[in-house]
C-alpha positions in Angstrom: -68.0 -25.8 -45.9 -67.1 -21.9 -46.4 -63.9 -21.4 -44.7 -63.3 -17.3 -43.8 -60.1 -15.5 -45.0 -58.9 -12.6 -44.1 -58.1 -10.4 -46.7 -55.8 -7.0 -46.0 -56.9 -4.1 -47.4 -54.8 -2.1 -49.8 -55.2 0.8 -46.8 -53.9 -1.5 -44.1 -50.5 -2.6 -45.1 -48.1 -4.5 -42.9 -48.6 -2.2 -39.7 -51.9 -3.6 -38.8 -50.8 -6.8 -39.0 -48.5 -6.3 -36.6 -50.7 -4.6 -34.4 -52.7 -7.5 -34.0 -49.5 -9.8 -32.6 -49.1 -8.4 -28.9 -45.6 -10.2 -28.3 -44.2 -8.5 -31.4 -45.6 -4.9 -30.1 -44.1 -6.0 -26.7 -40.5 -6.7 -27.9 -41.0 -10.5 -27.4 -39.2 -12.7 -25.2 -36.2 -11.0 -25.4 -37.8 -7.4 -23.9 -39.5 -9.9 -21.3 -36.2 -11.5 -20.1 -34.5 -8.1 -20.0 -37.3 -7.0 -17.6 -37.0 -10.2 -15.6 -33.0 -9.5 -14.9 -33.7 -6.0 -14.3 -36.0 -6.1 -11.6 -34.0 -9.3 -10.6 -30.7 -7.2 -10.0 -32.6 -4.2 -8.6 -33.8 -7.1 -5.6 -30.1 -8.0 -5.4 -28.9 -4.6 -4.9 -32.1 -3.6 -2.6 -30.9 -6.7 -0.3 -27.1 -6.2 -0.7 -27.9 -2.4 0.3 -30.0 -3.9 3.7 -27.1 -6.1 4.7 -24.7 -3.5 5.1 -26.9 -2.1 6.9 -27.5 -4.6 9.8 -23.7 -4.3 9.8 -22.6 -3.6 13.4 -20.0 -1.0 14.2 -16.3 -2.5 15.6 -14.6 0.6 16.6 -11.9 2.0 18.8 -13.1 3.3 22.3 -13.9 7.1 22.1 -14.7 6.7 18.6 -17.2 8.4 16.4 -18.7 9.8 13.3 -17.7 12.0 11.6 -14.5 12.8 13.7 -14.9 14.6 16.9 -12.4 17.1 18.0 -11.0 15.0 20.1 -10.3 12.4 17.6 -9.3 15.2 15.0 -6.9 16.9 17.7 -5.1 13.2 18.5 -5.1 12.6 14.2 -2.7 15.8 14.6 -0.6 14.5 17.2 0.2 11.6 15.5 0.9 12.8 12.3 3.2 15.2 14.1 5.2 11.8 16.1 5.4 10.1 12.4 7.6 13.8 11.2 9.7 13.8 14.9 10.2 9.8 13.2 11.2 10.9 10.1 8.2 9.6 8.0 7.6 11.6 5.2 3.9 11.3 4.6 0.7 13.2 2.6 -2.8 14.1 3.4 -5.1 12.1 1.5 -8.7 11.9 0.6 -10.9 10.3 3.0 -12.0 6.9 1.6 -14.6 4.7 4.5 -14.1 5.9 8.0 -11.0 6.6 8.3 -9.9 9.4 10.8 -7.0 10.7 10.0 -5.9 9.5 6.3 -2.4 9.5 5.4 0.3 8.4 2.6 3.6 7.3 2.8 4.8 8.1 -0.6 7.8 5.9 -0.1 6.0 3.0 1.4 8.9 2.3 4.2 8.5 2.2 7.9 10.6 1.3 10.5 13.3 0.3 7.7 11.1 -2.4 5.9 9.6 -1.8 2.4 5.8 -2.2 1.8 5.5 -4.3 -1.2 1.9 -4.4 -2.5 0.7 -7.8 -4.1 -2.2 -6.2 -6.3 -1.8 -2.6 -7.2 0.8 0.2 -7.3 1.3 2.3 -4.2 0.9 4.5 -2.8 -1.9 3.5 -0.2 -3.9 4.9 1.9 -4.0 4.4 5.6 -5.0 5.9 9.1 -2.3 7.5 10.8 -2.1 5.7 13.2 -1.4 2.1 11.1 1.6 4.0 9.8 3.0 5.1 13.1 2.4 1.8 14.9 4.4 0.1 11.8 7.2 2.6 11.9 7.5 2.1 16.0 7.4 -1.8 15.7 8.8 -2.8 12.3 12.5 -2.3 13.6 12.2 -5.4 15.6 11.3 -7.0 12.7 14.3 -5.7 10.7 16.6 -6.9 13.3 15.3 -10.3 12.7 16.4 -10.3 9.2 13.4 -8.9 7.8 13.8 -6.1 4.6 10.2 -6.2 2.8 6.2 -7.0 3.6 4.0 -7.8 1.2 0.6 -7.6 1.6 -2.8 -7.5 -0.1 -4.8 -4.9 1.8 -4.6 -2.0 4.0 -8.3 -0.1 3.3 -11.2 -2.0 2.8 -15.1 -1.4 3.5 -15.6 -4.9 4.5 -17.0 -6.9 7.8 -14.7 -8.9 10.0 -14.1 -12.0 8.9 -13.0 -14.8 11.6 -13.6 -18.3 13.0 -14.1 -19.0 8.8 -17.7 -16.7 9.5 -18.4 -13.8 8.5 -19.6 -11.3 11.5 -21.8 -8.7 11.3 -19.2 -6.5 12.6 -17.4 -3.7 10.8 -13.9 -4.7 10.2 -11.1 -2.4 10.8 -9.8 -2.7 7.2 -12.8 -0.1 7.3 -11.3 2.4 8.9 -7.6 1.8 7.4 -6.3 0.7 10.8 -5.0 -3.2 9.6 -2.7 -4.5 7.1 -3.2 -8.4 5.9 0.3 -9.2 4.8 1.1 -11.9 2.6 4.7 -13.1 2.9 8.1 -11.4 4.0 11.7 -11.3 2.6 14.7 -11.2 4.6 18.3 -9.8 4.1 19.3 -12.8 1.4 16.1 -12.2 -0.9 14.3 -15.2 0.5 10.5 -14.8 0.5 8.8 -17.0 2.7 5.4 -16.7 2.0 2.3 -17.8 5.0 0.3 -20.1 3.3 3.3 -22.3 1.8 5.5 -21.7 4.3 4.0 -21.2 7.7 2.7 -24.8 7.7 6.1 -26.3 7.4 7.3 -24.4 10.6 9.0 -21.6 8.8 11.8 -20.2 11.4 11.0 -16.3 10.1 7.8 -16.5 10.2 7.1 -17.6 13.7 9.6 -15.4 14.8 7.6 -12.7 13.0 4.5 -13.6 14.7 6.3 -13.7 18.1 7.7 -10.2 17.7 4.4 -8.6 16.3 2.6 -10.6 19.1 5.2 -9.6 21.9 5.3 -5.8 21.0 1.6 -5.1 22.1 1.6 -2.4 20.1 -1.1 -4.5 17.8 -4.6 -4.5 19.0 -5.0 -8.2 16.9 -2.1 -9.8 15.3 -4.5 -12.8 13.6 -2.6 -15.6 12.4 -2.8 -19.1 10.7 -1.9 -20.0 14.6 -4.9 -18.6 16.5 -7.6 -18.4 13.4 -6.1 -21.1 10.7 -10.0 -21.0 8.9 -9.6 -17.4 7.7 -6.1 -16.2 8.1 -4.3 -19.8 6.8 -2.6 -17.4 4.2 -1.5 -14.3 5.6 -1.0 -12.1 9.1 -4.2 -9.5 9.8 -2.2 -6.8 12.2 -4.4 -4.1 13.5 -2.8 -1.0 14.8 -4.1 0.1 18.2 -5.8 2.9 18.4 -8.0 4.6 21.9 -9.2 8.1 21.2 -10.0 10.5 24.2 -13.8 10.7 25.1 -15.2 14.0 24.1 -16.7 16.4 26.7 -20.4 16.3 26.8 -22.3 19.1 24.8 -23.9 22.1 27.1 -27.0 22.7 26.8 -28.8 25.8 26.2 -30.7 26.7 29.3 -34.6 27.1 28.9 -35.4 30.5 28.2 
């Protein structure tokens, strides 16, 4: 039996022989797979895109976007109550929604130091955060209180409750809460929420108490009335109502 072989010629060489192996031409496997996660992360991303987008808005009454006048012309007020305080503050760079964003260089308000748990200060907040902490911290210092820490002020991110997450913008978003971690009193003791809150810790519900009491909070969320999602820290949320603004007029028809 004659059995066929292919000979090259000497005017082929090596390219044509690759030529004729399609996986090799292709990049092999290894292009294939790369194809495969890209198209794989571009779904991800397409998806992660759409559920932001079913996100529902959470804000204060009279609010819109971008700022209306109204809401710019109460962002002036306040910043002006925070200087007749004594609050030395900065404009900042608009990060999410937030109205009228602010820093506190110094990162103190109402006598008590801000002490972040993550990265360096300073942060940046709505007005309106800063002046509710500077008008209700005091009754925190005169429980003994000298330092907050806490992990976040700004964040684009949904509420998060009930151990759920809603589709509901949370006010992280527009730099109107603070989710503090643990507080330190006059002697340097730290008691901390998720150790320390379960054992019955005397500062700490007196803390919540105060912050509760002071209804200058919109939510004070606690491991008390939402242990699922807030077993480690207090989610305080300044309060914030901005003045409806007057309807448009309308061109009459000509």
């Amino acid at each position: 039996m004659l059995v066929a072989v292919a000979v090259a010629s000497p005017g082929v060489g090596a390219g044509a022989a690759r030529a004729e192996t399609p996986a090799a031409s292709s990049g092999g496997p290894a292009k294939a797979k790369a194809k495969k996660t890209k198209r794989a992360g571009s779904k991800k991303k397409r998806a992660s895109t759409r559920a932001r987008r079913r996100i529902k808005p959470n804000m204060p009454p009279g609010w819109s976007w971008p700022p209306s006048k109204a809401m710019i012309a109460q962002g002036d007020a306040c910043v002006r109550k925070l200087e007749a305080a004594e609050v030395a503050w900065k404009k900042s760079r608009r990060e999410g929604k937030i109205a009228t964003a602010i820093k506190v260089p110094a990162m103190e308000l109402g006598g008590i130091k801000l002490v972040p748990t993550f990265r360096k200060p300073p942060f940046t907040m709505d007005c309106h955060l800063a002046l509710g902490l500077s008008q209700h911290l005091p009754a925190l210092h005169q429980l003994g209180v000298r330092e907050i820490h806490f992990s976040s002020i700004y964040r684009n991110t949904p509420v998060r409750t009930g151990g759920t997450v809603k589709r509901v913008l949370s006010r992280h978003a527009l730099g109107l809460a603070i989710d503090i971690r643990a507080f330190v009193d006059a002697d340097g003791r730290k008691a901390e929420v998720l150790t320390d809150y379960p054992k019955g810790d005397e500062l700490l519900l007196a803390v919540e108490q105060a912050l509760s009491d002071s209804g200058g909070f919109r939510t004070v969320l606690t491991p008390r009335n939402d242990p699922k999602s807030h077993y480690d820290h207090f989610h305080v949320e300044a309060r914030v109502e901005y003045p409806k603004s007057p309807p448009r007029k309308r061109k009459p028809a000509s």
